[in-house]
N, C-alpha and C positions, 0 to 999 in steps of 0.2 A: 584376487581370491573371489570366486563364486560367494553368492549368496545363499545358492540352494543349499538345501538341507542334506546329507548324506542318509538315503532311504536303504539302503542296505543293512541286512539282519543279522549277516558275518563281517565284521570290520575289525583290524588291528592285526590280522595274520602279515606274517614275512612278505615284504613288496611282490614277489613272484604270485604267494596265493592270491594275499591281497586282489589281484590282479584278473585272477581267474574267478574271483568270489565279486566282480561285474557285473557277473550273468547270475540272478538266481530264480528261482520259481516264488510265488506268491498264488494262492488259491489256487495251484494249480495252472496256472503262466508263467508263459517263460517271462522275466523283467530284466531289462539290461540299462545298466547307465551309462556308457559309452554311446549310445546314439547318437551323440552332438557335442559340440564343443563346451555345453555346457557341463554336462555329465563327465568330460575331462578333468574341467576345471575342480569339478568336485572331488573327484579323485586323487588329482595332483596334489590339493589342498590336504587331504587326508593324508596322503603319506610325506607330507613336508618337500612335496618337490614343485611347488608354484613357482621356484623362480626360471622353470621353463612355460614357454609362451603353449597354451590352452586353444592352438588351434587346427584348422585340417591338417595338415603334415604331420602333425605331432600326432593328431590323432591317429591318424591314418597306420602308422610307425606302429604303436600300444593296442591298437587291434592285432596287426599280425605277428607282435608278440605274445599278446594273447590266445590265437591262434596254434601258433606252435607249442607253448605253454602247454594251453590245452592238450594236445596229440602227446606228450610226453609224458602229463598225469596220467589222462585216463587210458591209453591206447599202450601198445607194444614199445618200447624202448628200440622203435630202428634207424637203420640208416637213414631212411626218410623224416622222421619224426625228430631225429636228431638233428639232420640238416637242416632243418628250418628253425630250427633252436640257433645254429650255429650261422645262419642268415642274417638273425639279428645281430648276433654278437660282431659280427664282422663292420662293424658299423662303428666300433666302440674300442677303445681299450684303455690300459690300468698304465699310468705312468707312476714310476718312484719317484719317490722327491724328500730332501732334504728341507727337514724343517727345524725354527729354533727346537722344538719338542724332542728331534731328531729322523728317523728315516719315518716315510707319508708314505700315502699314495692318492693320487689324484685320475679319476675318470678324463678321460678325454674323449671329443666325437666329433668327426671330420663335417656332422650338420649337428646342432644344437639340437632339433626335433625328432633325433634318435634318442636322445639322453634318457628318457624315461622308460622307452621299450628296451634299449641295451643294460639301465639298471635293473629291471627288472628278470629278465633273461640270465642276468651275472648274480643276482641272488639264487636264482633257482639253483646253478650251478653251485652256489653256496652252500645250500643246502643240501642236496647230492652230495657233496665231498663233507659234509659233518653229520650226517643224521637221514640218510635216505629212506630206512624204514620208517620214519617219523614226519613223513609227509604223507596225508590220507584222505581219501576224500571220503566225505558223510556216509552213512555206513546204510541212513536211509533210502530207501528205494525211491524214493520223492526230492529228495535233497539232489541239488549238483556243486554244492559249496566243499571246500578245500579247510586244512587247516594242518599245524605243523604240531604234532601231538607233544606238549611240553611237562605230561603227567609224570611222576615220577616211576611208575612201573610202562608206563610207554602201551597202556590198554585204552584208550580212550577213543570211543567208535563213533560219535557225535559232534557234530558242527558245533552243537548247543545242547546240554543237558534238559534245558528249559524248554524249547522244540520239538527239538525231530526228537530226542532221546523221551520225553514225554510223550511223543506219538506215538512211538515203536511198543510202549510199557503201555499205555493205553489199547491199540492194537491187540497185544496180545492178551489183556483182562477183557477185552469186549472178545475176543475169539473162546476165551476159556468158560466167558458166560455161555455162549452158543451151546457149549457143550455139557454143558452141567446143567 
């Protein structure tokens, strides 16, 4: 497990946002922790999946699921943007299993260093088949962070009420002063 701190402003969304919420703005810059194996490790460590190895391959793997992730949030839902969703998956799949509990299932992956970009990918898909209008991304025009709307009326337009939702309410009282 990394020692670094996890500097990230949106954390605890579903592994797929989780994932896209890597990349976020700060003052005005773009910030990504994924640059290096370190910025892996911190991540893996966040979502409880350390017990895959934190290095190029792996990383390499959870960029371009990232990647595609990305093209599916924010972009058109196409053939293209599909397929590269279904690039990763193809890396991956879900075995049943008998347990004392009774019937499982267990992830398999023909290289170990796909595990995290094929779990990640197989959430999104999760999400898609239980709640597809409830994946949103920040409503701010400065924000590129994700999050899976868990409010009970399913309105929530904001990464962070404390943030961007503060910016936006700020914004508009400094624009209403302009005019009055």
């Amino acid at each position: 497990m990394s020692a670094l701190r996890d500097p990230r402003p949106l954390t605890g969304e579903p592994l797929s946002l989780d994932l896209l919420n890597t990349r976020w703005m700060y003052e005005g810059a773009a910030q990504d922790l994924l640059v290096d194996t370190d910025g892996l490790a911190v991540w893996l460590a966040a979502n409880g999946l350390d017990r895959f190895a934190a290095d190029e391959a792996t990383l390499r793997h959870v960029l371009r699921a990232r990647d595609a992730l990305r093209a599916v949030a924010d972009g058109p839902l196409d053939a293209e943007s599909a397929g590269r969703v279904d690039s990763v998956l193809a890396h991956g799949r879900i075995r049943a299993t008998l347990t004392a509990e009774g019937p499982g299932e267990r992830a398999e992956f023909g290289d170990e260093s796909w595990g995290p970009a094929w779990l990640a990918a197989r959430n999104y898909m999760e999400l898609l088949s239980t709640a597809p209008d409830r994946i949103r991304a920040c409503a701010h025009e400065a924000c590129v962070l994700h999050f899976f709307d868990t409010s009970r009326n399913g309105t929530r337009r904001w990464c962070s009420m404390a943030v961007c939702g503060n910016r936006a309410k700020a914004s508009r009282h400094y624009a209403r002063s302009l005019r009055g």
